[in-house]
N, C-alpha and C positions, 0 to 999 in steps of 0.2 A: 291099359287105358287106350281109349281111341287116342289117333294123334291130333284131332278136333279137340275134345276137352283136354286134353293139355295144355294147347293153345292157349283156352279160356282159363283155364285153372293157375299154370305156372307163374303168369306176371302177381298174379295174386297172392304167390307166394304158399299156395293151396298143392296138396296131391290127390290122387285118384284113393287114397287107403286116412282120412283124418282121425286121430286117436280123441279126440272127442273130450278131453279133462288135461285142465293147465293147474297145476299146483308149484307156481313155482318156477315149474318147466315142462314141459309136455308129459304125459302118462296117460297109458293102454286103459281105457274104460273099461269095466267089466260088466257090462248088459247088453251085450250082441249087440248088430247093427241093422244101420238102414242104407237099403240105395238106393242116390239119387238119377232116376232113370229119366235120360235126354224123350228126344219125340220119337224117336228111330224106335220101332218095336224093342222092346227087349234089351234097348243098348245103354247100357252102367255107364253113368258119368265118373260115378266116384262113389263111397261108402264113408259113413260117418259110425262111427262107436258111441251107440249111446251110454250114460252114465246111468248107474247098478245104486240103491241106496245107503251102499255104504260107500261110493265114490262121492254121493252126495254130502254126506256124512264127511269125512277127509276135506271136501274141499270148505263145507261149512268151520270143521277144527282151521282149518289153513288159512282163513279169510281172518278168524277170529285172531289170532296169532299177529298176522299181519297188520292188522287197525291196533292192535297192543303194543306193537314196536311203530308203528307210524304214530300213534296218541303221545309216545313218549318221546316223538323229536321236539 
């Protein structure tokens, strides 16, 4: 990663590689990525992992789970 978007990126508590699916806790998306490219010809700020429909899937079981233990505080 440049050392420009790092700058930009690190207070934000952001990296140059974002795995793109929170279940929880962070987990590796599985539907290839995208990059986000700064103005500089050609120059990768950073990449994001997008989510695969059965990432979708998981996090929709995970969200459900969760409103069923949070319903029953």
């Amino acid at each position: 990663m440049e050392k420009r978007a790092e700058n930009v990126l690190g207070p934000l508590g952001l990296h140059d590689e974002q795995t793109g699916l929170f279940l929880g806790q962070w987990r590796a998306a599985r539907g290839g990525d995208d990059a986000s490219v700064g103005p500089t010809p050609g120059a990768v700020i950073a990449r994001v992992a997008q989510s695969s429909a059965a990432d979708c899937d998981d996090a929709v079981a995970h969200a459900t789970r969760a409103f069923a233990e949070w319903r029953a505080v």
